[in-house]
C-alpha positions in Angstrom: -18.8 10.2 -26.5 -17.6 6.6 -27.3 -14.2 6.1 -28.4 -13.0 3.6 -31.1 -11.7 1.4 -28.4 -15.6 1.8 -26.3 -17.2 0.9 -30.1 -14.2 -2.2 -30.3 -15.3 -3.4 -26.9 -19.1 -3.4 -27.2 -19.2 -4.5 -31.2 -16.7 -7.2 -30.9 -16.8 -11.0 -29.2 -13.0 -11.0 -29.2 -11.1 -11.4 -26.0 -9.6 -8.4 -23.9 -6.1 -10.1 -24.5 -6.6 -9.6 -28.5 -8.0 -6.2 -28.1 -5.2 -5.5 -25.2 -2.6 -6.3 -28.5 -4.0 -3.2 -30.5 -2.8 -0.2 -27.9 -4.2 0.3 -24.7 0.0 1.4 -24.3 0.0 2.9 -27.1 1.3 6.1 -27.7 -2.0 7.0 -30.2 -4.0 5.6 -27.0 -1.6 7.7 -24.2 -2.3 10.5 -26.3 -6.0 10.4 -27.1 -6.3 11.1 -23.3 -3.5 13.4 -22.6 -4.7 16.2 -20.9 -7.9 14.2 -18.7 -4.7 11.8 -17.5 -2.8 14.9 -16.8 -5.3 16.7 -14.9 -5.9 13.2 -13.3 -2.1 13.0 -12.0 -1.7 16.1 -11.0 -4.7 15.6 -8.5 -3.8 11.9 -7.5 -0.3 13.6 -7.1 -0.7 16.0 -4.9 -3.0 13.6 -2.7 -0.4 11.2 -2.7 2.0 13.4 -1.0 0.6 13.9 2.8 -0.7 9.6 2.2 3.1 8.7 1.6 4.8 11.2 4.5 2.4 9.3 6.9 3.5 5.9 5.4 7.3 7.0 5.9 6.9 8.4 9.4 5.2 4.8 10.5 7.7 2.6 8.4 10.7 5.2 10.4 11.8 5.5 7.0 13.0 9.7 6.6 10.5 11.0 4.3 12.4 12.2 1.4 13.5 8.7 0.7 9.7 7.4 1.3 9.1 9.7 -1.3 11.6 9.4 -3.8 10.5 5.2 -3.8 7.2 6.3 -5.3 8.8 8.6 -7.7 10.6 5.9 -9.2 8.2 3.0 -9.0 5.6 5.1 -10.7 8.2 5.8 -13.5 8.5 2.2 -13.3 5.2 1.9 -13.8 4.5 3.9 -16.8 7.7 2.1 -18.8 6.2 -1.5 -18.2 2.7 -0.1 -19.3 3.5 0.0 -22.3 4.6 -3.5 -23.0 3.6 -5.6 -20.0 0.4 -4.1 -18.7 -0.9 -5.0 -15.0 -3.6 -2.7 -14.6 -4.6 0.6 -16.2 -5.0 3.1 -14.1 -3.0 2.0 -10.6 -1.0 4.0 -9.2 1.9 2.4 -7.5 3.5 3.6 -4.3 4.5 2.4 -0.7 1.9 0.6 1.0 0.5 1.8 4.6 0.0 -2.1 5.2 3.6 -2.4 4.9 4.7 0.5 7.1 4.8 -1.7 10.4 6.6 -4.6 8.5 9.3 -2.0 7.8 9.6 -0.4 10.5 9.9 -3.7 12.4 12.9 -4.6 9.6 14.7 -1.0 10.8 14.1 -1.7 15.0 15.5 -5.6 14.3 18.1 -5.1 11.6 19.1 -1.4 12.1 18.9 0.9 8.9 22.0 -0.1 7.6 20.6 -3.2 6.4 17.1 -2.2 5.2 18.5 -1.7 1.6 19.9 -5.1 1.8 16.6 -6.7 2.9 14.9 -4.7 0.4 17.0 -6.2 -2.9 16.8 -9.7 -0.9 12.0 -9.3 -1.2 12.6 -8.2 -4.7 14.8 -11.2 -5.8 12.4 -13.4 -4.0 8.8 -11.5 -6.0 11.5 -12.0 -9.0 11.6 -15.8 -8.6 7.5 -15.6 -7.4 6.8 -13.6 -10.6 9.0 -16.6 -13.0 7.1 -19.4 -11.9 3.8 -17.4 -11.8 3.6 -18.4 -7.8 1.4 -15.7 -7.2 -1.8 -17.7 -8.5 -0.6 -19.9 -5.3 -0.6 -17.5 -2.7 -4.1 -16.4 -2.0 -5.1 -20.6 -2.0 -2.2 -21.1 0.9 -2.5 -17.7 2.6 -6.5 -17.1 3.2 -8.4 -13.6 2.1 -9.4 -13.2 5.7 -5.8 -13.8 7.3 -4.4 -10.7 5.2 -7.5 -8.6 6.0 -6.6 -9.6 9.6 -3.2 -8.4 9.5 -4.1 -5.2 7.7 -6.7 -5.0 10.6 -3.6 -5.2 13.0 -1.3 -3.0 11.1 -4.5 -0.4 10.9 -4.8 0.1 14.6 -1.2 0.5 14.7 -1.3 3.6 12.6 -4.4 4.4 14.0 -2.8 4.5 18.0 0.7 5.9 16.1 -0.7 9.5 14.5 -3.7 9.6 17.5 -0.9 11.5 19.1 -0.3 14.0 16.8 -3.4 15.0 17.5 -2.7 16.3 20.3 0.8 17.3 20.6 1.9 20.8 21.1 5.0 22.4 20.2 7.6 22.0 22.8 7.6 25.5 24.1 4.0 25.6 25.5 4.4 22.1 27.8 3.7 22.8 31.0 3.1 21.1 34.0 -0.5 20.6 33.7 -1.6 18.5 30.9 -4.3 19.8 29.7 -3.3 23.4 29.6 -4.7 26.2 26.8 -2.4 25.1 24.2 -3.4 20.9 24.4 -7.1 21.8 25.0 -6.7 24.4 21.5 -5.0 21.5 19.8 -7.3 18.9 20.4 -10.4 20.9 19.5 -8.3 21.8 15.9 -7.8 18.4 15.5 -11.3 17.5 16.3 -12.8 20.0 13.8 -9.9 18.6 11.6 -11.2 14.6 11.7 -15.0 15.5 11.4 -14.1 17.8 8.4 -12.4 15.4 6.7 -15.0 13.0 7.1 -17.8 14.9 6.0 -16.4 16.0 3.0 -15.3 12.4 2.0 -18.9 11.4 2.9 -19.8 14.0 -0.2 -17.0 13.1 -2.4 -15.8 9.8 -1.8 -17.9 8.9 -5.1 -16.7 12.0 -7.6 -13.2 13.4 -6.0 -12.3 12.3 -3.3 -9.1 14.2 -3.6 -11.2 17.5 -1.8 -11.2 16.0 1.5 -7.3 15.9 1.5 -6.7 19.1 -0.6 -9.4 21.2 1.9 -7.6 19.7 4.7 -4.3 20.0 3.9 -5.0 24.0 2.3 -7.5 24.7 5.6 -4.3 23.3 8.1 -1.8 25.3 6.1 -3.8 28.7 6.2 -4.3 28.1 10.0 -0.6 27.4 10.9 -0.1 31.2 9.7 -2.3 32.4 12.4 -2.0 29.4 15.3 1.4 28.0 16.8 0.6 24.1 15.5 3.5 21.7 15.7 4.7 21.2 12.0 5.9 18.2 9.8 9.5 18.4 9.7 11.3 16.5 7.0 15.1 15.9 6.6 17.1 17.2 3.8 18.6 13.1 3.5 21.4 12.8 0.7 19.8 10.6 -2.3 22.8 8.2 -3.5 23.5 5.2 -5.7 24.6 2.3 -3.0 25.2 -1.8 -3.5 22.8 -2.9 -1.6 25.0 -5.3 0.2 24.8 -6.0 4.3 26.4 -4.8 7.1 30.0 -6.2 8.0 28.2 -7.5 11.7 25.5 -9.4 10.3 25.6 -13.0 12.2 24.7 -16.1 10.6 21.5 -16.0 12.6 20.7 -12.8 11.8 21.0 -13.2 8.3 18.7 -16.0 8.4 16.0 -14.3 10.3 16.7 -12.0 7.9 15.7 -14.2 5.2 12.4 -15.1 6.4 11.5 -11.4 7.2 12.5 -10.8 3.3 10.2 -14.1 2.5 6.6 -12.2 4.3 8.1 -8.9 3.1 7.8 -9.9 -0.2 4.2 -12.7 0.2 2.5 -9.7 1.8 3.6 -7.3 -0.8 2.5 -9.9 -3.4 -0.7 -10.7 -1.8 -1.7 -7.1 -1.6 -1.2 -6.4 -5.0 -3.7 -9.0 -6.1 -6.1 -8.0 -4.1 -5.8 -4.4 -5.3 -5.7 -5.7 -9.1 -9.1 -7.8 -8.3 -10.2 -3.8 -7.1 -8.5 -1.7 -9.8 -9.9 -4.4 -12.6 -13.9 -3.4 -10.7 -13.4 0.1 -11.0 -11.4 0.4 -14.4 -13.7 3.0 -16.9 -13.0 0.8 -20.1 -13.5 -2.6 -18.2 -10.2 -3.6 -18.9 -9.0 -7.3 -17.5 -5.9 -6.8 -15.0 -2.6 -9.4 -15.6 -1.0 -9.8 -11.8 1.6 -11.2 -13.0 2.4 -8.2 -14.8 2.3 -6.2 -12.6 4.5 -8.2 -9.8 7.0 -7.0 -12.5 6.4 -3.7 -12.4 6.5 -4.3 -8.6 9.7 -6.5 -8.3 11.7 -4.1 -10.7 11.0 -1.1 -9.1 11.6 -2.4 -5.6 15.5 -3.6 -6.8 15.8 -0.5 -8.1 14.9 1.4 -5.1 16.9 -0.8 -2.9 20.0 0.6 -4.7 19.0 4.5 -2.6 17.9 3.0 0.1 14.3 3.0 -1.1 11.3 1.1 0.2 8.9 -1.6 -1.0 5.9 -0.4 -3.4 2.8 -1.7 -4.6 -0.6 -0.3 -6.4 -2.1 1.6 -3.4 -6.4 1.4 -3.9 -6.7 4.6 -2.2 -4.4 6.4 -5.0 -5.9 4.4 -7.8 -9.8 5.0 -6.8 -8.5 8.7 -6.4 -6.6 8.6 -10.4 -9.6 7.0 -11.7 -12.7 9.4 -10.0 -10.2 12.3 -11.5 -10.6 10.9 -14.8 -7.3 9.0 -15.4 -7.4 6.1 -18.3 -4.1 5.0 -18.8 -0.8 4.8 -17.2 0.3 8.8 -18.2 -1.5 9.6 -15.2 0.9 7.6 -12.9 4.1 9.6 -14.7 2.2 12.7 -14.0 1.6 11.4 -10.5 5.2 10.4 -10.0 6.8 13.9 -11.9 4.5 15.6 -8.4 6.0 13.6 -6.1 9.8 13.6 -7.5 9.4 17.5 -7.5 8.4 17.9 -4.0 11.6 14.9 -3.1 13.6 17.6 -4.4 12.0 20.3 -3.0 11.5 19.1 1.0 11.2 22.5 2.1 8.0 23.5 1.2 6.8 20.3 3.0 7.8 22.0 6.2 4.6 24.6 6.4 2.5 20.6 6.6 1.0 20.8 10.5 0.9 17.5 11.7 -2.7 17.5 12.9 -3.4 17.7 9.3 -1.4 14.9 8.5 -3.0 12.8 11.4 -6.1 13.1 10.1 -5.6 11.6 6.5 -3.4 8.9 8.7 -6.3 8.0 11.3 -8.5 7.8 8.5 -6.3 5.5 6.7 -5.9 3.3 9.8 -9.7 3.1 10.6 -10.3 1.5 6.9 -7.8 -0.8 7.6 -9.5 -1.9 10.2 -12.9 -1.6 8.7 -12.0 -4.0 5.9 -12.4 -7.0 8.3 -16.3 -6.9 7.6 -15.2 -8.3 4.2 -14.2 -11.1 5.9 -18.0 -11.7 7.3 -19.0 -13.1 4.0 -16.8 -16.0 4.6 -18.3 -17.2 7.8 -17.7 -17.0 11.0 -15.0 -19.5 11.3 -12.9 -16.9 8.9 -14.0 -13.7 11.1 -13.4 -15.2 14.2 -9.5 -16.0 13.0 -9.3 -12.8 11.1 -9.7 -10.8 14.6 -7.6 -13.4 16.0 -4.6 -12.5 13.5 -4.9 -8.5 14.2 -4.7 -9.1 18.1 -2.0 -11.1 16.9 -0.3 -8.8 14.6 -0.8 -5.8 16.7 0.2 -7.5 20.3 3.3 -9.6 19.6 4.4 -8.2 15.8 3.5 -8.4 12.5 5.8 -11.5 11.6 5.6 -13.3 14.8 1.6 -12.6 14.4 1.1 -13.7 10.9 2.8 -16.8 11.5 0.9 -17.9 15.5 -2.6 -17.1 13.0 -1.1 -19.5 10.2 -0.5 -21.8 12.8 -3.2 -21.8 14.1 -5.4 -22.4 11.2 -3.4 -25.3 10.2 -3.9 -27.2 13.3 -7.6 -26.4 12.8 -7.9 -27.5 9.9 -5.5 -30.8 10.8 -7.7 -31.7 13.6 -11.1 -30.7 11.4 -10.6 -33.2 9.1 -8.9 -35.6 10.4 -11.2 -35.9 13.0 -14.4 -35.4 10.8 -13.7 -37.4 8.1 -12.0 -40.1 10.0 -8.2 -39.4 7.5 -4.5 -39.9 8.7 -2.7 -36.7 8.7 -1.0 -37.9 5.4 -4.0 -37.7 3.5 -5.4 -35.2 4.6 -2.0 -33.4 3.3 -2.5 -34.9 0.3 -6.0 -33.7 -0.6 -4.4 -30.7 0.5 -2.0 -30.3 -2.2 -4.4 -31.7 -4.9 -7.1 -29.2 -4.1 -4.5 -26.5 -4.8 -3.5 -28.2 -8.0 -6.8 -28.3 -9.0 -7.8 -24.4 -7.9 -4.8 -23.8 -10.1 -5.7 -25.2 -13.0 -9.1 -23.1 -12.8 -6.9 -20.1 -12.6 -5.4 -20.8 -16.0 
């Protein structure tokens, strides 16, 4: 049945902005749809759960707090929905392309300064969110550079939770490898992967929360009967902290620092636009998505979460596709979403009967899209795919930030060398038509 707003949109020439004016964050609007957004969060919710342990255990962030980040920035969310709207129907939470990027701030900084670096990337998407710089970013920092990071970061979580697949508890190690226990394990795990995957090949397109529920239910039931090692999650104390650094913090390290804030915080931004270009394809009223918008959401909820010791968060597409197949169609859904979470933050026990082979599945899965999302990059040539794979044997050999950088390089001096030698230009003009095609690219965007 068409709603007023479905009759407003098809009857009327008027823009989405003018028809954005009249409520989509309405309270009339929230409340039209309150029980399909609530049965919609409660589904996304409980998916989100095992997604966002894996995310903590790569970014060695302890799992409570992982948690806790995306029950604030999804109340974050909601709040800013109603006034400054992003997107509709994203669901905001910490990113699995960041986990890496974290967990390389925590090996070089140690975690006493993580909160600090966190504060440090949202000041810096405060000042990118300001000036509007994110219409910049994607023009300076290529599609097919990101999707070849993410490509790098996905093997890592791909190589990461491939050993949880076959761990076995401590007590049944033996000797020999590939006693009764590892063989056991590996064959649960197998069954695991393959029934993940066939399910989501059935219900990727209608609910593709049943792949993770069936999983996480099936590995849940079977721990009762099968010694499985199990996820275990520490009981961390949740406190209100300036986010300030640590009294050793050198000069140098403060600058290198810095620049890890700086790709912290362009890689954050750059995934959330390319989620928003997603979430806008999939929305069910067709609704135009505002970037900018949402880096405020994101910005605001990541200074706020630096203040527990929090991570960095950003509309995951995995959540959102979930929110909308459940039926989700405005922003209620995301409190709902974030009301699941926060209970089971405060409730960590119950997280304890999750068997990790479960949780290795949903992760391996995760990784191997990652991954898969370089054949996106094929429809920019080969030049584009060639330094895509380039930038994940990059990211994933020598680190994310040292990676991102060499690939950056590198395309720089290939491009330098292209056209100066091509068109016969000294490097100065060459820099010039640089900067004027980005001037003019950003002029089409407004």
């Amino acid at each position: 049945m068409a709603t007023h707003i479905d009759k407003e949109l098809s009857a009327s020439n008027q823009s989405l902005d003018s028809i954005n004016m009249k409520g989509y964050g309405s309270a009339a609007f929230q409340a039209q749809y309150f029980f399909r957004d609530t049965a919609a969060g409660l589904i996304t919710g409980a998916m989100a759960i095992p997604l966002s342990i894996g995310i903590a255990i790569m970014s060695d962030y302890p799992i409570k707090v992982g948690l806790a980040t995306v029950a604030f920035a999804s109340l974050i969310g909601w709040l800013f929905a109603w006034f400054r709207p992003g997107n509709y129907i994203g669901s905001p939470g910490i990113a699995a392309g960041l986990a890496p990027v974290l967990a390389l701030g925590v090996a070089s900084f140690g975690w006493e300064n993580m909160a600090f670096c966190i504060f440090m990337t949202a000041v810096m998407q405060a000042i990118i969110w300001k000036f509007n710089w994110q219409r910049y970013l994607l023009v300076a920092v290529p599609v097919y550079l990101v999707e070849g990071l993410l490509a790098g970061v996905g093997l890592k979580i791909f190589l990461k939770f491939f050993e949880f697949t076959y761990e076995i508890p401590a007590e049944l190690v033996t000797e020999n490898f590939w006693n009764d226990a590892r063989i056991l394990m590996v064959t649960i795990s197998a069954t695991g992967v393959a029934l993940f995957l066939f399910l989501f090949s059935i219900f990727k397109d209608k609910q593709p929360a049943i792949p993770y529920f069936a999983l996480i239910i099936g590995g849940v039931v079977l721990a009762q009967f099968v010694t499985v090692p199990m996820i275990s999650v520490e009981d961390v104390d949740l406190h209100f902290k300036i986010p300030m650094p640590a009294e050793d913090v050198t000069v140098m390290m403060l600058v290198y620092m810095i620049l890890f804030c700086a790709m912290l915080a362009i890689v954050d931004v750059i995934e959330q636009v390319m989620s928003n270009a997603a979430i806008e394809k999939i929305d069910p009223l067709k609704r135009k998505t505002d970037s900018n918008n949402s880096l405020l959401a994101i910005w605001i909820a990541n200074l706020g979460s630096s203040f527990f010791h929090g991570m960095t968060n950003l509309d995951g597409l995995a959540k959102s596709t979930t929110n909308k197949l459940a039926g989700a169609m405005t922003k209620f859904s995301v409190l709902i979403i974030g009301s699941v979470v926060c209970f089971f933050t405060f409730n960590v026990q119950y997280l304890d009967y999750l068997p990790k082979f479960a949780l290795a599945a949903i992760m391996l899965f995760t990784g191997y899209k990652m991954i898969a999302g370089l054949v996106h990059v094929t429809h920019y040539g080969s030049y584009a795919l060639i330094l895509a794979v380039i930038t994940a044997g990059l990211v994933f050999k020598v680190g994310i930030f040292e990676g991102l950088l060499a690939a950056m390089a590198i395309h720089g001096v290939i491009h330098y060398m292209v056209y100066t030698k091509h068109d016969n230009l000294p490097g100065k003009e060459v820099i010039k038509r640089y900067f004027r095609s980005l001037k003019a690219d950003n002029s089409n965007l407004q």
